[in-house]
C-alpha positions as CSV (number, residue, x, y, z in Angstrom):
1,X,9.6,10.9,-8.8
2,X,7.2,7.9,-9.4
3,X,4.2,7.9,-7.2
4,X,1.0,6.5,-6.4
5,X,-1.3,7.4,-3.2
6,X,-4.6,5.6,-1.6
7,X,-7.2,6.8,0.5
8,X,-8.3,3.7,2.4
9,X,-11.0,1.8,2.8
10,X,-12.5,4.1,-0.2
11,X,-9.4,2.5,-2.8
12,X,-9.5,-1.0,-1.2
13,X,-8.4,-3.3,-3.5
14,X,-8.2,-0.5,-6.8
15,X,-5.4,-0.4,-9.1
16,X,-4.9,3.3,-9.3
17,X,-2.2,2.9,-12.2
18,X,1.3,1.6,-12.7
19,X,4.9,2.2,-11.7
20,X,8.1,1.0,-13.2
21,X,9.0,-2.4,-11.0
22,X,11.9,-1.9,-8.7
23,X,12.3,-1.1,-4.6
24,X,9.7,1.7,-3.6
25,X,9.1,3.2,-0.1
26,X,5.7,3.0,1.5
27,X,4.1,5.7,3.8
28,X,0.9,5.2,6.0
29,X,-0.7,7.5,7.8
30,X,-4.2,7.7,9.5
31,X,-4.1,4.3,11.5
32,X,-5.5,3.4,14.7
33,X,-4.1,0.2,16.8
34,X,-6.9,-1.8,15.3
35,X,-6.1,-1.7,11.6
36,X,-3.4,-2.7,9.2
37,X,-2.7,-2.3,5.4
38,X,-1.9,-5.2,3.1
39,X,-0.4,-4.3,-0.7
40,X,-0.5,-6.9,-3.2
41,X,1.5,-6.7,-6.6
42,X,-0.2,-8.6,-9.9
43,X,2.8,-11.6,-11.0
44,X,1.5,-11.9,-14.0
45,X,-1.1,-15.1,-13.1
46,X,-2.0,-13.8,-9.8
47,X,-2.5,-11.2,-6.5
48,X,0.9,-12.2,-4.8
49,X,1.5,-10.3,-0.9
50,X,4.0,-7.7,-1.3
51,X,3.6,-6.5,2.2
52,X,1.3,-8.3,4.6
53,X,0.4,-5.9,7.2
54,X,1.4,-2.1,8.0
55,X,0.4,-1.0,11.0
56,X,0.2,1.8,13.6
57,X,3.7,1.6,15.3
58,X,5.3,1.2,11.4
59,X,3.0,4.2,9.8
60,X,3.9,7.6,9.4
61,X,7.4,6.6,8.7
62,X,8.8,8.0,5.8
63,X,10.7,5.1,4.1
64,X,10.1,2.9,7.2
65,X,8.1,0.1,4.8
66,X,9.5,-1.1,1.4
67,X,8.6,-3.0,-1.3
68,X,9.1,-4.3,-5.0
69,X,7.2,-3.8,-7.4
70,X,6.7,-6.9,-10.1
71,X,7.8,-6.3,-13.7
72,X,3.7,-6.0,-14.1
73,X,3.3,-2.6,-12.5
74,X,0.0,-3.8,-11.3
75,X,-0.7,-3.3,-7.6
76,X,-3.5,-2.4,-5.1
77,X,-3.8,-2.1,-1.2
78,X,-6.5,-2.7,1.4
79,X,-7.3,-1.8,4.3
80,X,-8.4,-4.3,7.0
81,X,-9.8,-4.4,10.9
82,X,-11.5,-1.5,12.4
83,X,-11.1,1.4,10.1
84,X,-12.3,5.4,10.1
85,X,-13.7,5.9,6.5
86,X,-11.5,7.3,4.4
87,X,-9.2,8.6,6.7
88,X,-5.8,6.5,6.0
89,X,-3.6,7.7,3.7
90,X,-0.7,5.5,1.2
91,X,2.2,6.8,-0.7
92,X,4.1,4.4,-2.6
93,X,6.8,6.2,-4.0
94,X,10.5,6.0,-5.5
């Protein structure tokens, strides 16, 4: 199992690695109605949106977000609106 995970806002915008490109699920944990969690893959010549905005009602959803990963590998997430420090949690995982 490929797998990377973020604690958030402490890993905003960190590339903690790489994965093989393809489909991957997303789980977030930790959010309040307030915040939401963007995750951005590296094309090659830029930061492109790979999902705009997680929040609450989709988080703690095992497989309830998806996304591809670019043939880069590169991606990061952030954490944006009114966050507890360090207390949300990503798994991006295959």
């Amino acid at each position: 199992m490929r797998q990377i995970n973020y604690i958030l806002p402490r890993d905003n915008n960190v590339e903690k690695g790489t994965l093989p490109a393809g489909a991957y699920k997303v789980t977030v944990t930790g959010l309040s109605g307030n915040e939401f969690v963007a995750i951005d893959g590296w094309d090659g010549s830029a930061w492109a949106v790979l999902y705009a905005a997680i929040n609450a009602s989709e988080g703690g959803i095992i497989g309830g977000t998806t996304i591809t990963v670019p043939a880069s590998g590169r991606i990061r997430c952030s954490l944006s609106g009114t966050g507890n420090t360090n207390a949300c949690k990503v798994r991006i995982s295959k």
